[in-house]
C-alpha positions as a printed NumPy array, in Angstrom:
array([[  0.   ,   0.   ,   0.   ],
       [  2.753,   2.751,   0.447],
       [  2.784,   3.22 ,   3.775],
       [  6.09 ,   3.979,   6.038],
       [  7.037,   1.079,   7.715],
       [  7.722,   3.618,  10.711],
       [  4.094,   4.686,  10.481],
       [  3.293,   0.904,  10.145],
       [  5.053,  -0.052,  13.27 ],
       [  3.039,   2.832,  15.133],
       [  0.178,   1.463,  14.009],
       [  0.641,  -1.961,  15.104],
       [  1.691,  -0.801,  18.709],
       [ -1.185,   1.2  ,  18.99 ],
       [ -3.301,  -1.121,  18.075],
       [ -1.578,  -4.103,  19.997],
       [ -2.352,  -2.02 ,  22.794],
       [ -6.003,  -1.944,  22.463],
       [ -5.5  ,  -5.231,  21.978],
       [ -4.061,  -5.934,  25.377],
       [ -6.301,  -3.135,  26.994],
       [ -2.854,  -1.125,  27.689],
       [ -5.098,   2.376,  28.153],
       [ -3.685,   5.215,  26.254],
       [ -3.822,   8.555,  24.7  ],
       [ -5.26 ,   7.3  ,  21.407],
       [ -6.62 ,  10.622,  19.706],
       [ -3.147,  11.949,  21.182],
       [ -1.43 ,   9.635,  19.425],
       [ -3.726,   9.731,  16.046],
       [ -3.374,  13.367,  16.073],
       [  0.806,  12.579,  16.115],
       [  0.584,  10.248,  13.506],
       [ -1.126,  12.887,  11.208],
       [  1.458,  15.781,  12.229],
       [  4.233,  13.152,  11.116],
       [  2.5  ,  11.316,   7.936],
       [ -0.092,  13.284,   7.078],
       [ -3.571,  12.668,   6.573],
       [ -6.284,  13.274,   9.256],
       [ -6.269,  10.802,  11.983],
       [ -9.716,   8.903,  11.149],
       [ -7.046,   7.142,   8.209],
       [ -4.799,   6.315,  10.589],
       [ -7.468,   4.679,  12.989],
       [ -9.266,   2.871,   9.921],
       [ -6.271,   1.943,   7.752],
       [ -3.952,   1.497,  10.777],
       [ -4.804,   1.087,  14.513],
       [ -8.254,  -0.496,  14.092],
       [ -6.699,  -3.05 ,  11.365],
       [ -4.217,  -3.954,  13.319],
       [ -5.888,  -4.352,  16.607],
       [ -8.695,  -6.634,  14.271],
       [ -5.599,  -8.719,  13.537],
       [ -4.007,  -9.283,  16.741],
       [ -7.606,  -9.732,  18.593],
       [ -7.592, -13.09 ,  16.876],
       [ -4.728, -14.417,  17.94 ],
       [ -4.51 , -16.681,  20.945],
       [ -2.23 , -15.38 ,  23.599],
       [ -1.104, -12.808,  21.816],
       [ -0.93 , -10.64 ,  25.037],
       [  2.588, -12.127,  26.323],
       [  4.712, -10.71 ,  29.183],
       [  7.221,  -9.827,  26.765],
       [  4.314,  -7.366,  24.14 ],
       [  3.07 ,  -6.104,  27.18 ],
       [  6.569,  -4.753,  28.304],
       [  7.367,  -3.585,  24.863],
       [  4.151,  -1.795,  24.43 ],
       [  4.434,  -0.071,  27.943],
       [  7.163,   0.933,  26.734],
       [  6.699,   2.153,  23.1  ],
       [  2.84 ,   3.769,  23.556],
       [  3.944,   6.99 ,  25.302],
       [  6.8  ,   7.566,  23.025],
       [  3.507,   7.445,  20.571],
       [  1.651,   9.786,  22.582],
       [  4.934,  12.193,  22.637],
       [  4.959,  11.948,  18.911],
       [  8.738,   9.994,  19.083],
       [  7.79 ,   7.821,  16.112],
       [ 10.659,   4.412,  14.904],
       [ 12.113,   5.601,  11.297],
       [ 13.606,   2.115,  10.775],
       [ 10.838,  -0.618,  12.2  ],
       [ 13.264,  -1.039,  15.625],
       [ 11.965,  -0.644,  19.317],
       [ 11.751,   3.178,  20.149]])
């Protein structure tokens, strides 16, 4: 589709998070990813979060130790706007 794999990894987080009921700043972090990407934030919740959190929902313990730390982690550099440029761990 064209989309950053930075922006990509953002969305996944964001919506492995919702996923894993890891409560966040979401509009926060929607209106970050549309300062940083463009486009107004109801793409990045349709084309982005929401997909991804569709995804992961259906997958059996998907919620590991290990995501959970990583997310706690990665969602308020989200919420700061500190977005990966290479796919790696913020």
């Amino acid at each position: 589709m064209g989309w950053d794999s930075g922006l990509q990894y953002a969305w996944s987080r964001a919506g492995a998070a919702l996923t894993c009921n890891i409560e966040y700043k979401k509009d926060r972090v929607l209106s970050e990813m549309s300062k940083k990407y463009g486009n107004p934030p109801i793409i990045h919740e349709i084309n982005g979060v929401s997909f991804h959190h569709a995804q992961s929902k259906r997958i059996k313990s998907f919620c590991t130790k290990e995501r959970i730390d990583e997310l706690e982690m990665v969602i308020p550099k989200l919420e700061r706007g500190e977005f990966s440029e290479n796919n790696e761990l913020l």
